[in-house]
C-alpha positions in Angstrom: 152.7 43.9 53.1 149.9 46.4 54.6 146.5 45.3 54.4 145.3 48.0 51.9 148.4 47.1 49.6 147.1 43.3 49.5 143.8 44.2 48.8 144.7 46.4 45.7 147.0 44.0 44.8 144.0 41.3 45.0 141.7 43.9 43.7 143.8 44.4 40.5 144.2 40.8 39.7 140.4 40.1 39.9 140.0 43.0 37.0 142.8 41.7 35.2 140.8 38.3 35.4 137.8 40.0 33.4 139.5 42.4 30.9 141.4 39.2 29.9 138.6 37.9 28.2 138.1 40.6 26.1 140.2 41.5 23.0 143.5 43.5 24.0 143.2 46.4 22.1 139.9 46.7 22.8 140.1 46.7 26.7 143.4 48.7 25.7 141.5 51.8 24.6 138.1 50.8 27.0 140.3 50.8 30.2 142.2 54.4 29.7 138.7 56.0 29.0 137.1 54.3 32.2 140.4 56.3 33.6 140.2 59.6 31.3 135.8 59.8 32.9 137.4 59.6 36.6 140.1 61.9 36.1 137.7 64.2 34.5 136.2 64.9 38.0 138.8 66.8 40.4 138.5 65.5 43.2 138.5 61.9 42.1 141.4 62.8 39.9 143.4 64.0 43.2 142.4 60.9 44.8 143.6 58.8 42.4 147.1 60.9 42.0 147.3 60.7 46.0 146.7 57.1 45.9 149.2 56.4 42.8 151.7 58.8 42.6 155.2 58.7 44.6 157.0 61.3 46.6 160.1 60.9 44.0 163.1 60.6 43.9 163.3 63.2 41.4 166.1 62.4 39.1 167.9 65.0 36.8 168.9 63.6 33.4 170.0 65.3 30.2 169.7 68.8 31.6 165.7 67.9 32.6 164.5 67.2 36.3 161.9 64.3 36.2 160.1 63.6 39.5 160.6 59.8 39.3 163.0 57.7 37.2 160.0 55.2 36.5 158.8 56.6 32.9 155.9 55.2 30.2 157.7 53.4 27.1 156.2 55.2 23.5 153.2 52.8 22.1 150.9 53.0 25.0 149.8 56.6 24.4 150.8 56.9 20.7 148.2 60.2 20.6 149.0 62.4 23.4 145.5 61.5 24.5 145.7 60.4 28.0 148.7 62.4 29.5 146.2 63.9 32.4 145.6 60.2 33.6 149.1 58.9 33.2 150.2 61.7 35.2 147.7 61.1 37.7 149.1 57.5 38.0 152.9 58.6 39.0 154.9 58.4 36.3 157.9 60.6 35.9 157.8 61.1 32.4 155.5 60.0 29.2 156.7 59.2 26.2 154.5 59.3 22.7 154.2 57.7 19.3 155.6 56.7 17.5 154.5 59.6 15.5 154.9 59.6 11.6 154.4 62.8 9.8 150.9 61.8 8.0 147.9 59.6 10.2 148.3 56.0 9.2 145.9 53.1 10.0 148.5 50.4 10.8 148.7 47.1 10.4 145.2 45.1 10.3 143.5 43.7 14.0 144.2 41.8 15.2 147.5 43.0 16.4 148.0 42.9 19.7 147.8 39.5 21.9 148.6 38.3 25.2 150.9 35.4 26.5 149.4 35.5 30.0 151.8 32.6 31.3 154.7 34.3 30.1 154.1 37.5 31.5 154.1 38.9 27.7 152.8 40.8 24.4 153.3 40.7 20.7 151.9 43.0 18.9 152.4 44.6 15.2 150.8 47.8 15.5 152.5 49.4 12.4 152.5 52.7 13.4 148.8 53.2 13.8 149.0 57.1 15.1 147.2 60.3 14.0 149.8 62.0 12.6 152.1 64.9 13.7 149.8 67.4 12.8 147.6 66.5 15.0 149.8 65.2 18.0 151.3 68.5 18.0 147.8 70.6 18.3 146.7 68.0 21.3 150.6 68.6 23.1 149.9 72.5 22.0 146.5 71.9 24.2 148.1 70.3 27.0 150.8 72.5 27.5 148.5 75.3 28.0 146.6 73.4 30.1 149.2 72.5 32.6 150.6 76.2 32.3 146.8 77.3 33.4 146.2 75.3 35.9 150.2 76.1 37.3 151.0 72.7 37.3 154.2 71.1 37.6 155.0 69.9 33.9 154.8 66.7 33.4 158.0 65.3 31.3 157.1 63.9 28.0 159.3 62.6 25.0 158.3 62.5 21.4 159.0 58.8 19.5 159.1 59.8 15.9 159.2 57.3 12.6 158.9 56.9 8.8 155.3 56.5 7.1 155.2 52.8 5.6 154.5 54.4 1.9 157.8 56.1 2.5 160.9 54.7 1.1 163.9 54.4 3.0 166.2 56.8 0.9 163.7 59.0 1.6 162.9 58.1 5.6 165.2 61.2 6.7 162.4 64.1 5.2 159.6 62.0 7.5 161.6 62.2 10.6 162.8 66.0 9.5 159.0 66.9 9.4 157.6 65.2 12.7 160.7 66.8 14.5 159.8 70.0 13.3 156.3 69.7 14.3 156.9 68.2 17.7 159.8 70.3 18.9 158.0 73.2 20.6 156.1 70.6 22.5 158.0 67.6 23.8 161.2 67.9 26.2 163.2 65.2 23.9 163.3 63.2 21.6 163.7 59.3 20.5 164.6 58.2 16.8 163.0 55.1 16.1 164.2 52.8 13.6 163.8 49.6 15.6 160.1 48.6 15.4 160.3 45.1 13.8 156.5 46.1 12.2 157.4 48.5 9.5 158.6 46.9 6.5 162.3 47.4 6.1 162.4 49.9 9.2 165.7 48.1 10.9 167.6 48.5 7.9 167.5 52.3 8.7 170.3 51.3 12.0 172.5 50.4 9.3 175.3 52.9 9.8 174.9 55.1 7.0 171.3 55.4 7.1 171.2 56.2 10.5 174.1 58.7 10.5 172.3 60.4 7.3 169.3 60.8 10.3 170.9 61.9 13.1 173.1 64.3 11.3 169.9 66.0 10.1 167.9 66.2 13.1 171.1 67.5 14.8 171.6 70.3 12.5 167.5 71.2 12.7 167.9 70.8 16.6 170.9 73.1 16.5 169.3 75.9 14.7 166.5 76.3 17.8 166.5 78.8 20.2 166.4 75.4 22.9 167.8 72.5 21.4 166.3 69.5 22.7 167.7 65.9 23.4 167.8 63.6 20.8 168.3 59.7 21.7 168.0 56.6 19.5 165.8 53.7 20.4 167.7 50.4 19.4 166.6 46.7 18.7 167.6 43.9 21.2 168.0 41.6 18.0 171.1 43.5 16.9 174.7 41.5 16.8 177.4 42.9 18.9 179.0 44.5 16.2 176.0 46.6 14.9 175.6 47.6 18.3 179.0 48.7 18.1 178.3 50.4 15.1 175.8 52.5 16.7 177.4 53.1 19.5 180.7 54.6 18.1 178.2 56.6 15.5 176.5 57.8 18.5 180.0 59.1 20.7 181.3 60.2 17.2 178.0 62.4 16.3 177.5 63.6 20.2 174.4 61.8 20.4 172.3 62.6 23.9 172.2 59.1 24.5 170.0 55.5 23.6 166.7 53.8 24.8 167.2 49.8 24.7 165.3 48.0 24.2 162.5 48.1 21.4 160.6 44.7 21.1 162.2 41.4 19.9 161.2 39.6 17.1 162.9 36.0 19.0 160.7 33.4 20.3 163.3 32.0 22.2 162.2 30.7 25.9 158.4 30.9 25.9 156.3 28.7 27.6 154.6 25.6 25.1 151.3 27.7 26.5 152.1 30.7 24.6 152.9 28.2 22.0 150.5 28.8 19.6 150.3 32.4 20.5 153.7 33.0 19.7 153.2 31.9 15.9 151.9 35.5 15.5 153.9 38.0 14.0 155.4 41.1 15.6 157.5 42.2 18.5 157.8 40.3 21.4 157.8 42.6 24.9 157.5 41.6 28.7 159.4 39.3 30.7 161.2 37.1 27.4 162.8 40.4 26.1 164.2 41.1 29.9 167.5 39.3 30.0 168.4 40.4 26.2 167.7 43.9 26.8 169.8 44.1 30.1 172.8 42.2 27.9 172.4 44.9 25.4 172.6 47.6 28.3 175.5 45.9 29.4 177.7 45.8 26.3 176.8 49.4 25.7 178.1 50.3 28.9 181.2 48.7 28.5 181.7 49.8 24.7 181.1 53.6 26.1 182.7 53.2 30.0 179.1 54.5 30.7 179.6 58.1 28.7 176.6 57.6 27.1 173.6 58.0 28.9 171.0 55.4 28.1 167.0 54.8 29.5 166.0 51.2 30.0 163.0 49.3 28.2 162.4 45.4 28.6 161.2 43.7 30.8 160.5 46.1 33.8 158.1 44.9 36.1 159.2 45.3 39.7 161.8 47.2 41.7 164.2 44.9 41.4 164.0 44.8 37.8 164.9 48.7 37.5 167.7 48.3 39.9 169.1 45.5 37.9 168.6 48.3 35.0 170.2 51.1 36.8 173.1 49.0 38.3 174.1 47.8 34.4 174.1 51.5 33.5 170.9 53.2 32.7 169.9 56.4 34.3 166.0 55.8 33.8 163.5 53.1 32.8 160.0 52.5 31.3 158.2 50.3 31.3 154.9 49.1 29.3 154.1 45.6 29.6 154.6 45.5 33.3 151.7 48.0 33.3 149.4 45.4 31.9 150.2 43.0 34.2 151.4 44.6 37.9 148.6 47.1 37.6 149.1 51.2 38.1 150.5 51.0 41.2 153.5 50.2 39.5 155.4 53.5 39.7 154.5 53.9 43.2 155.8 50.3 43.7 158.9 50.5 42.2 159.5 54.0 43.6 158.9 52.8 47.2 161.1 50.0 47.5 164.3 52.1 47.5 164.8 51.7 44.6 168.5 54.3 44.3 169.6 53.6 47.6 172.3 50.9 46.6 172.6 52.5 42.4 172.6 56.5 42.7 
């Protein structure tokens, strides 16, 4: 390891160390605007893009060309606030939301925690987002931004949802209205249904309800001058037969493919120090939610013979996670909680240690 790597490395964990003390989705929102003040000055900004940002390899999935396969899972940058800064840090692509079609609140804060010893997060967020609407004028912005300054757009993917008020005979007209809004902005699209913190959200992967959904959205997207992807973010908690039951709706509807994982509402393995932590309620995300999600990949994969293109989520925090990932099917990954806790060299790490040479 080069001396300058080790000292970032060390330099990270001692800031870690400190923001730890501090509520999470507090230091959450403090951190990215310490980030969004740097990037506001160009040469820092270039600096920090130089310093982060890997030479590729540039991967070309679903008729798009993303410059790394190392993406941003949806829930980190639910606004489309901080796409200059995440860019700046390397990723390949962004993905935001979830989005519902009116600006909700969310559950009440607390709702977010940390299980430092398991390398971990639970958090019920609820959908706390400002609503399409207003997403969609901030993408609008950054389009034209990128487009101004001739930059080299940066992939992003639009994770849509249901309001809470809205029942779920009714879910389809709230995912019909934040696809409408979003589509002139976003390069694809993920359905979720899978967040364990709406009420009575996961009954929406029932077969049915889902294909009532993705029919819809289909026929909208097929109506556009440029159709755009459409893929379906799934729950690691599903039995292999509802996984089946997506999948063969998916091949039988021409889905563009799946993102697995979403968090896990299982406690299963945790450390007796995240003990009482893990009495909260929400989605479980970091290293516990690793080994479901890649056994999840891996039956879809062998359900499909790998004809259905699929972007991994769980448990990605080093190289050798996304090439377990890649080598069990997926064509990209993101990750989220790894960002907390490897730091935002992450990209550039992953990207560095060869990470196609034994996959692609």
């Amino acid at each position: 390891m080069g001396e300058t790597r080790r000292l970032t490395i060390m330099f990270y964990r001692f800031i870690r160390s400190v923001l730890f003390r501090f509520p999470t989705e507090s230091v959450h929102y403090f951190s990215m605007n310490c980030l969004r003040v740097a990037c506001s000055i160009g040469p820092l900004r270039k600096l920090i893009s130089n310093r982060f940002t890997p030479k590729g390899p540039a991967v070309d999935f679903l008729n798009l060309q993303f410059r790394n396969p190392v993406g941003l899972g949806a829930g980190f940058d639910k606004n489309a606030r901080y796409l200059r800064e995440l860019k700046a840090l390397g990723f390949g692509f962004v993905e935001i939301g979830t989005v519902t079609p009116l600006a909700q609140e969310g559950n009440p804060k607390p709702r977010l925690f940390r299980l430092p010893e398991d390398q971990a997060l639970i958090n019920r967020m609820g959908f706390n987002n400002d609503g399409a609407t207003a997403v969609a004028a901030r993408l609008e912005k950054w389009r034209a931004y990128e487009t101004a300054a001739g930059e080299t757009p940066l992939i992003i993917g639009g994770n849509i949802g249901k309001n809470k008020v809205t029942p779920n005979e009714e879910a389809w007209k709230d995912y019909d209205s934040c696809f409408r809004e979003l589509h002139p902005y976003v390069d694809y699209f993920v359905v979720n249904v899978s967040s364990p913190n709406t009420p009575g959200l996961r009954e929406l992967q029932e077969k049915a309800s889902l294909g009532k959904i993705l029919r819809h959205l289909q026929m909208i997207n097929n109506g556009k001058a440029q159709a755009k992807p459409i893929l379906l973010k799934i729950a690691p908690d599903l039995t292999p037969e509802q996984i089946d039951d997506v999948v063969d709706l998916a091949l039988e509807i021409k889905l563009d493919g799946l993102v697995a994982t979403n968090t896990t509402i299982s406690r299963e393995g945790l450390s007796e120090a995240s003990a009482e932590t893990a009495k909260e309620a929400g989605g479980l995300s970091g290293r516990p939610v690793k080994e479901r999600s890649t056994a999840v990949l891996q039956h879809i994969f062998n359900r499909t013979k790998g004809e259905l293109p699929v972007i991994a989520s769980g448990g990605i925090f080093t190289a050798a996670d996304a090439r377990e990932k890649l080598a069990t099917g997926a064509q990209l990954v993101q990750v989220w909680t790894g960002l907390i806790y490897e730091g935002p060299s992450i990209v550039k790490k992953i990207c560095r240690e060869q990470l196609f040479t034994t996959v692609l």
